[in-house]
C-alpha positions as CSV (number, residue, x, y, z in Angstrom):
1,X,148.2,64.4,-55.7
2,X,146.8,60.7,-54.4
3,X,146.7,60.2,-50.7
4,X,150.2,59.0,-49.5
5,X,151.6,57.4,-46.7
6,X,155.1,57.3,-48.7
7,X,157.9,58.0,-46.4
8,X,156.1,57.2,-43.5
9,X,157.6,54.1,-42.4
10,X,159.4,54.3,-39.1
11,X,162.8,52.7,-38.9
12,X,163.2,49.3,-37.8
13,X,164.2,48.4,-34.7
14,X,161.9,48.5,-31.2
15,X,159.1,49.9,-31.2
16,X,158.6,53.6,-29.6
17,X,155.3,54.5,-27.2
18,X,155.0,57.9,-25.4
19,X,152.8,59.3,-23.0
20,X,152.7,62.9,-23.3
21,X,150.9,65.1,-20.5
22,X,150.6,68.8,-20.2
23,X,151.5,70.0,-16.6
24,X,148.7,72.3,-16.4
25,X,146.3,69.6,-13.2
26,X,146.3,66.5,-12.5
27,X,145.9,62.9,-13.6
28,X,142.5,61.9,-13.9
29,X,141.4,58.3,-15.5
30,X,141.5,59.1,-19.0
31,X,145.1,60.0,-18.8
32,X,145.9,56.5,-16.9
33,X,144.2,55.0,-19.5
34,X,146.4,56.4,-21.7
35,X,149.5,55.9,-20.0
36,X,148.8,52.2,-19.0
37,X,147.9,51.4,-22.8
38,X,150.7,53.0,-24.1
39,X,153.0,51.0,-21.3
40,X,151.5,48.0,-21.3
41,X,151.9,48.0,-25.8
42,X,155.9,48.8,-25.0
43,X,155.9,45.7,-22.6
44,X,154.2,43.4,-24.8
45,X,156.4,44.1,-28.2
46,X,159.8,44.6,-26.1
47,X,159.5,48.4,-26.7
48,X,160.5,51.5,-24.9
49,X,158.3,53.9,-23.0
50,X,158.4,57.2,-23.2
51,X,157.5,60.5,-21.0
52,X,157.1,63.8,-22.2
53,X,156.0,66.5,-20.6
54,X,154.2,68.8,-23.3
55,X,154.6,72.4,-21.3
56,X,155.0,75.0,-24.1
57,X,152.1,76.8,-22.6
58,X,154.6,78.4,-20.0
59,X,151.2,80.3,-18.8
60,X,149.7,77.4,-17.6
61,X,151.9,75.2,-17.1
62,X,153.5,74.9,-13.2
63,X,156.1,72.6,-12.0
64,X,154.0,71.1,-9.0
65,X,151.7,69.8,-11.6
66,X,154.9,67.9,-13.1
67,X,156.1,66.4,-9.9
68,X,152.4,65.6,-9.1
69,X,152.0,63.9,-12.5
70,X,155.3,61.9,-12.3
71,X,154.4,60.3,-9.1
72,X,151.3,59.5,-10.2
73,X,153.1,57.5,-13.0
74,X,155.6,56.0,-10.5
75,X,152.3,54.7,-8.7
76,X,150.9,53.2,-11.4
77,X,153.6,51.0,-11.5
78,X,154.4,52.9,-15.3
79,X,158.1,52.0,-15.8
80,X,159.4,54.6,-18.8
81,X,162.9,56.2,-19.5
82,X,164.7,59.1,-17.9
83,X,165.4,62.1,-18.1
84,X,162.1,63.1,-19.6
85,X,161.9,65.4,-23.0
86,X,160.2,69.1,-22.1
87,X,159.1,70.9,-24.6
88,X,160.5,74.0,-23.3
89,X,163.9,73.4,-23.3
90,X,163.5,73.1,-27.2
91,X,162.3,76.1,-28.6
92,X,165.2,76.0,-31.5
93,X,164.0,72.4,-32.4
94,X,160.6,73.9,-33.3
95,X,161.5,77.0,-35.0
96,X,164.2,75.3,-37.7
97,X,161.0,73.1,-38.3
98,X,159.1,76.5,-39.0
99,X,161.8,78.3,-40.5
100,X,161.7,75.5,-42.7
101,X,157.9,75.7,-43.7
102,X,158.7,79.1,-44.1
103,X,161.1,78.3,-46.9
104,X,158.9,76.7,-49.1
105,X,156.3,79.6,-49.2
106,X,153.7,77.8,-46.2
107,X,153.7,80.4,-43.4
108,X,151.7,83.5,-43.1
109,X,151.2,86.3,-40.3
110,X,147.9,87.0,-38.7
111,X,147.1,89.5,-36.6
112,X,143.2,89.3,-36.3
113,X,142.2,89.2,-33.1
114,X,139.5,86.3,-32.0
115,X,136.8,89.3,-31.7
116,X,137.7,90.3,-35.6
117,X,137.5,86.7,-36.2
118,X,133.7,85.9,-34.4
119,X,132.4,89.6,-36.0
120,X,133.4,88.3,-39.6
121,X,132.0,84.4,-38.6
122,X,128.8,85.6,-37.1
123,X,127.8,87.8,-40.6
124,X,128.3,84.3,-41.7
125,X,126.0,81.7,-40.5
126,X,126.7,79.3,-43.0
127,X,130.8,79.1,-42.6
128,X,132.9,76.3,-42.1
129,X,133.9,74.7,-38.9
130,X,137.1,73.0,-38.4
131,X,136.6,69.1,-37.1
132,X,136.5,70.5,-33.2
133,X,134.0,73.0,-34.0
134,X,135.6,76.4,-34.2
135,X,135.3,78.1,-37.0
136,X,138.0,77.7,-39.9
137,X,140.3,81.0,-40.2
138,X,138.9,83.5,-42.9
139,X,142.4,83.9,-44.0
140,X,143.3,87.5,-42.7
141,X,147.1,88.4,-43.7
142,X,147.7,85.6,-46.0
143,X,147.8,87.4,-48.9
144,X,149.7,90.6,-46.8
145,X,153.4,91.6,-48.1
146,X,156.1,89.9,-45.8
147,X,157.6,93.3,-45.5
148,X,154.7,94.9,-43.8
149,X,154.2,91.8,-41.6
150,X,157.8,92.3,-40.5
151,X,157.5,95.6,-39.1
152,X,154.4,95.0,-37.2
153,X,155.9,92.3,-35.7
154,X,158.9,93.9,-34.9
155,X,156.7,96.6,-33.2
156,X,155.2,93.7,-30.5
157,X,152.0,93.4,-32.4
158,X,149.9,90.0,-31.1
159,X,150.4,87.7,-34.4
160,X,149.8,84.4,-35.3
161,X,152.0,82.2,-38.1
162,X,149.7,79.8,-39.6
163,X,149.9,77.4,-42.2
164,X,148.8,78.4,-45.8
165,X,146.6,74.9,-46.1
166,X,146.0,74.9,-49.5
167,X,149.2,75.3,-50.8
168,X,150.5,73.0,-47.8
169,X,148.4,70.2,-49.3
170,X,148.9,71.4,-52.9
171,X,152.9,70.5,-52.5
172,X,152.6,67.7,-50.4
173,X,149.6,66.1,-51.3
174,X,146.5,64.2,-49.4
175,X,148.3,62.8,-46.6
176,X,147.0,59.2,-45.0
177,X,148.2,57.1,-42.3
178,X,147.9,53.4,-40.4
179,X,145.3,53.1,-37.5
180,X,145.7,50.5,-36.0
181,X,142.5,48.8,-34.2
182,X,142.2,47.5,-30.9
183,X,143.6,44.3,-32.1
184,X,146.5,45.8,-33.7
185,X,144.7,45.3,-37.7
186,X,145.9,48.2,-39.5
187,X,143.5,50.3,-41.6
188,X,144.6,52.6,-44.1
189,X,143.1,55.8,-43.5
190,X,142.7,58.9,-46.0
191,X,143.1,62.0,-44.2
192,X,141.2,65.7,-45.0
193,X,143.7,68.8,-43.3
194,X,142.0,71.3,-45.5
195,X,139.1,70.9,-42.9
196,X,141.3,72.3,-40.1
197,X,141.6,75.5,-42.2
198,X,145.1,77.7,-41.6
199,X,146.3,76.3,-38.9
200,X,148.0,78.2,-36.3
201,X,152.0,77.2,-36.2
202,X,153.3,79.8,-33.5
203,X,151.7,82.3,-32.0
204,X,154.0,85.5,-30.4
205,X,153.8,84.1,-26.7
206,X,154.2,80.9,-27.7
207,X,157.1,79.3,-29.6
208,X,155.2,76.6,-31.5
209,X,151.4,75.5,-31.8
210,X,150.5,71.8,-30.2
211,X,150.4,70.6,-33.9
212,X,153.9,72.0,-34.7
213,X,155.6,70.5,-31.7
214,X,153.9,67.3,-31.5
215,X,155.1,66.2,-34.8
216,X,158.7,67.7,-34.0
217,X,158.8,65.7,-31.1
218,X,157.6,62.4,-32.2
219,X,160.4,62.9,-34.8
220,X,163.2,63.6,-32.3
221,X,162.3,60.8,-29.9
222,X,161.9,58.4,-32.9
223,X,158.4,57.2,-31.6
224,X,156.7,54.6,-33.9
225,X,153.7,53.9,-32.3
226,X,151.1,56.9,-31.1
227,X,147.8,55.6,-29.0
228,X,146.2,58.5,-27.4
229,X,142.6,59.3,-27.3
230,X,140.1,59.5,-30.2
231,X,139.3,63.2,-29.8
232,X,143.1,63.7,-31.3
233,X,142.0,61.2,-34.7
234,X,141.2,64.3,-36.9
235,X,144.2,66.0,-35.9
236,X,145.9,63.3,-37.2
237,X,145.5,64.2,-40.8
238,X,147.3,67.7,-39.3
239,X,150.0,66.0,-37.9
240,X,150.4,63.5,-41.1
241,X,150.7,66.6,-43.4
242,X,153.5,68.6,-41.3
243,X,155.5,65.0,-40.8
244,X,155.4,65.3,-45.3
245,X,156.4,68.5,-45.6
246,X,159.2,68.5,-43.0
247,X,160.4,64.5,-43.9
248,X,159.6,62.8,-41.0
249,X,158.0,59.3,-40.4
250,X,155.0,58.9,-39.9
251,X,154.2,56.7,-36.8
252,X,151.5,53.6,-36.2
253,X,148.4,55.6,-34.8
254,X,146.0,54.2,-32.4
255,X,142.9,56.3,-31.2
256,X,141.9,54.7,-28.0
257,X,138.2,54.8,-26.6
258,X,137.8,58.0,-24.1
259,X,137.1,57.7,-20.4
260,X,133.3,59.0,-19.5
261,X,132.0,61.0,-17.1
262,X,128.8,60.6,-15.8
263,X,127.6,62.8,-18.0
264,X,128.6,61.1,-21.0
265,X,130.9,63.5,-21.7
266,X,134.8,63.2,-21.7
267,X,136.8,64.1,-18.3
268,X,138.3,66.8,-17.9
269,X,140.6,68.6,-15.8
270,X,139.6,72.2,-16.5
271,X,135.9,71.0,-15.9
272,X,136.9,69.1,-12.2
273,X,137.0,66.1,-13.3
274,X,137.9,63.5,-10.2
275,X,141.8,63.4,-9.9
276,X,144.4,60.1,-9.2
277,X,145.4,61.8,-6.0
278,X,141.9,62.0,-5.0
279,X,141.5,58.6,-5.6
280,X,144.7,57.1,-4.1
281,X,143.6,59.5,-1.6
282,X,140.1,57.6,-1.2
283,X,142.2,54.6,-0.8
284,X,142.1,53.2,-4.9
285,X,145.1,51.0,-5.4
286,X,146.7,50.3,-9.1
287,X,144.5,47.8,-9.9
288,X,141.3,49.3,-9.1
289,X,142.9,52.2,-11.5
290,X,143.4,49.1,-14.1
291,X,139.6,48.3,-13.9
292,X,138.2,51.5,-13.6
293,X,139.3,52.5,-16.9
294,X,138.4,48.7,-18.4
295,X,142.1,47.2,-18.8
296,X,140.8,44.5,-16.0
């Protein structure tokens, strides 16, 4: 099938931003470049701003961080609606959308374990890697009987649901979407999910992937307009394809530039990068925020 952007369109009316943190460290200056872009878009088209606080991870994820992060917000003068949306108080939301999938033949269970999956990789020097660099799935358990799947699941086994990819694509087709540039020109782009591979879905721990629940949320909060960083543009054409196959719109993208470290490398809070607090802490107002991360 062509590349489609058919049934994307979000309803009119104002526009929709979101900022969408995991609780899991602090606010460094990428994320406030982030959130200020994303308010300062919803200000400028008489939007709404958004908040949600993406903590599905329960293992990581801590409340202190949450409280920590809204205040930072707060501080940056970031005005945006209450309550906020958490992803864990909507487990059902994510598993109709999966159940759904299900439905039409998409889901699989794996239960390779990431050694089984690096043994069978590393025989293979030449095989695939998905658009962040880990190697695509080999496809363990997608041809397995659901019956045996069941019962291994039912026993506790550690699993994975993934997407079946080709057949994802093969009923939906090449999916594409807007990007919108810095000066808000559209460009249509053509997007390539087969080079994610399977997909993971769910896991057993975890009621939905960050694919899965992104596009379930952006559907529920009828957002129209997602700017976040450019590391997340090929996961785009991952997002595009779930929002076809489960009939949602399809928002306006925009994949802001990333924040640098010294390094040249994107910050990072698992990798220390310097925190707001630190900062306000240092004695960094707003506005030195605002030109740190170039919005003047």
């Amino acid at each position: 099938m062509p590349p489609s952007t058919a049934a994307a369109e979000p309803a009119a009316g104002r526009r929709v931003f979101r900022f969408a943190p995991s609780p899991n460290g602090d606010l460094h200056l990428g994320h406030a470049l982030s959130a200020l872009l994303n308010h300062d878009l919803a200000r400028a088209t008489g939007g709404r701003m958004l908040v949600r606080i993406e903590d599905i991870d329960t293992s990581r994820a801590r409340p202190e961080f949450e409280a920590r992060i809204l205040d930072d917000l707060d501080w940056l003068g970031i005005a945006y609606e209450r309550p906020v949306r958490r992803q864990s108080a909507h487990g059902p939301d994510y598993r109709a959308a999966l159940d759904r999938l299900a439905g039409m033949g998409l889901v699989y269970t794996s239960f390779a374990s990431r050694g089984e999956i690096r043994a069978f990789v590393a025989a293979r020097p030449d095989w695939p890697h998905d658009p962040d660099g880990a190697p695509v799935y080999p496809g363990f358990g997608r041809d397995d009987p659901h019956a045996a799947a069941r019962t291994r699941i039912l026993a506790g086994e550690p699993h994975a649901l993934r997407l079946d990819m080709a057949r994802a694509i093969a009923r939906a087709g090449t999916p594409g979407w807007r990007e919108d540039a810095a000066d808000g020109t559209p460009a249509p782009i053509t997007a390539d999910p087969a080079a994610w591979g399977d997909v993971v879905l769910a896991r057993k721990d975890a009621p939905a992937s960050y694919h899965l629940a992104v596009v379930v949320d952006d559907g529920a909060q009828g957002v129209t307009d997602v700017v976040r960083g450019a590391d997340l543009f090929a996961a785009t054409a991952v997002h595009r394809l779930l929002q076809q196959l489960l009939g949602l719109p399809a928002p306006r993208y925009r994949h802001h530039r990333l924040v640098l470290g010294a390094d040249g490398r994107k910050l990072s809070k698992s990798e220390g990068a310097a925190s707001l607090r630190t900062l306000r802490a240092e004695g960094a107002t707003p506005a030195d925020v605002r030109r740190l991360v170039g919005l003047g």
